[in-house]
C-alpha positions in Angstrom: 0.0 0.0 0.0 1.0 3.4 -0.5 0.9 5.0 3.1 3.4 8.4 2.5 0.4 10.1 2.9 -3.0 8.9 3.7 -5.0 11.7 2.9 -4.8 15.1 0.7 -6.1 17.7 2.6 -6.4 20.9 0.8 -5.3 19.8 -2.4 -9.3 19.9 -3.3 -9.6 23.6 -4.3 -12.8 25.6 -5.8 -12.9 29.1 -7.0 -15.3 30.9 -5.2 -17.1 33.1 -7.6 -17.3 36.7 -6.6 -14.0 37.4 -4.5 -11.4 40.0 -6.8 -9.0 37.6 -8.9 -5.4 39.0 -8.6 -3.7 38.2 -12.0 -0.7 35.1 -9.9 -2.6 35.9 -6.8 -3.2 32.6 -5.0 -6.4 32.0 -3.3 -6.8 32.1 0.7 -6.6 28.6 1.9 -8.8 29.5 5.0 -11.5 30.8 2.2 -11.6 28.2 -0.1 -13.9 25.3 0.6 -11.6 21.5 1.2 -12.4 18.1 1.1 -10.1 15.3 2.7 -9.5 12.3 0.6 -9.1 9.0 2.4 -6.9 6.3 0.7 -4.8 4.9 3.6 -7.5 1.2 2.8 -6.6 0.9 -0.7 -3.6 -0.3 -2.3 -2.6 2.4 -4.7 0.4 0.4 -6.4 -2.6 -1.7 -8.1 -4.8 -0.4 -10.9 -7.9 -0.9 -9.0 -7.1 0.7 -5.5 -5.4 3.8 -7.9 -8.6 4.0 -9.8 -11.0 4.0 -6.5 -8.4 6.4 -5.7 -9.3 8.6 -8.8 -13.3 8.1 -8.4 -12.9 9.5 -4.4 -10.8 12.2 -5.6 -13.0 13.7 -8.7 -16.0 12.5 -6.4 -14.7 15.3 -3.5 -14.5 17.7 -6.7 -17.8 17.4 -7.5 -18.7 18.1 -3.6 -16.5 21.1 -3.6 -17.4 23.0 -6.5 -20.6 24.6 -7.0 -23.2 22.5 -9.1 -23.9 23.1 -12.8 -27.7 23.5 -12.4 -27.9 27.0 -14.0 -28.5 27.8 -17.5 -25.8 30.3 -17.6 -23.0 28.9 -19.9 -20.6 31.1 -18.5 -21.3 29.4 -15.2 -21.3 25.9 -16.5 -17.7 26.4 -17.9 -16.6 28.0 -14.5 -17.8 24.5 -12.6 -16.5 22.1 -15.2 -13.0 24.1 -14.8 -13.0 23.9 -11.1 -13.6 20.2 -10.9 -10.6 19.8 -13.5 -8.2 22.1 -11.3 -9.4 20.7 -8.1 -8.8 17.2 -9.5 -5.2 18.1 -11.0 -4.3 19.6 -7.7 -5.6 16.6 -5.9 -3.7 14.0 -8.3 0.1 16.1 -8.6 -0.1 16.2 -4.6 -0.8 12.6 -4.2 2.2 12.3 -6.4 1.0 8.6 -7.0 2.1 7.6 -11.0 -0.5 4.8 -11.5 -2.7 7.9 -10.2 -1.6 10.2 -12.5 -1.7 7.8 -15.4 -5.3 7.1 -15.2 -6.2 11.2 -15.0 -4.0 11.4 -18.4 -6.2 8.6 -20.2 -9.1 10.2 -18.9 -9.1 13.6 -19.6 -7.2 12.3 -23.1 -10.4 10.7 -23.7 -12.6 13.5 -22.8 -10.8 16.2 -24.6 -11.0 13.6 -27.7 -14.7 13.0 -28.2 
């Protein structure tokens, strides 16, 4: 098992929508919204404990950024991009390669069809 870190705490970022955006400026941790990810039960170093792994991980994205429910486009593409980032963050802090290999076929896939 891969124990180095058994959860990533505030790798799970969202934007929140209506704060000033600083061109570089890095959000305040304390005022964006976190989700821990559990993984210390799986077995990461196998393709099925990396891929429940993956499903927790854009699962806590979906909790932490705001839902797409709106009819604003605008809106929509802000949500979609915050699950990605959050899930990016989430995966290059795990630093787990089987981890990062199944993000790379995934969003491969999406961005292909």
């Amino acid at each position: 098992m891969h124990t180095s870190s058994p959860a990533l705490a505030a790798a799970l970022l969202s934007f929140i929508t209506g704060l000033p955006a600083h061109a570089g400026a890095a959000p305040d941790p304390d005022l964006v919204p976190q989700v821990v990810v559990r993984y210390g039960d799986l077995n990461v170093e196998t393709e099925a404990g990396a891929l429940t792994l993956y499903e927790r991980i854009v699962g806590a994205a979906r909790r932490v950024c705001p839902s797409a429910r709106v009819r604003d486009l605008g809106r929509i593409q802000a949500v979609h991009t915050c699950r990605e980032e959050s899930v990016a963050r989430a995966i290059a802090a795990a630093n787990i390669p089987r981890l990062a290999a199944i993000q790379t076929a995934r969003t491969t896939r999406t961005r292909a069809s």
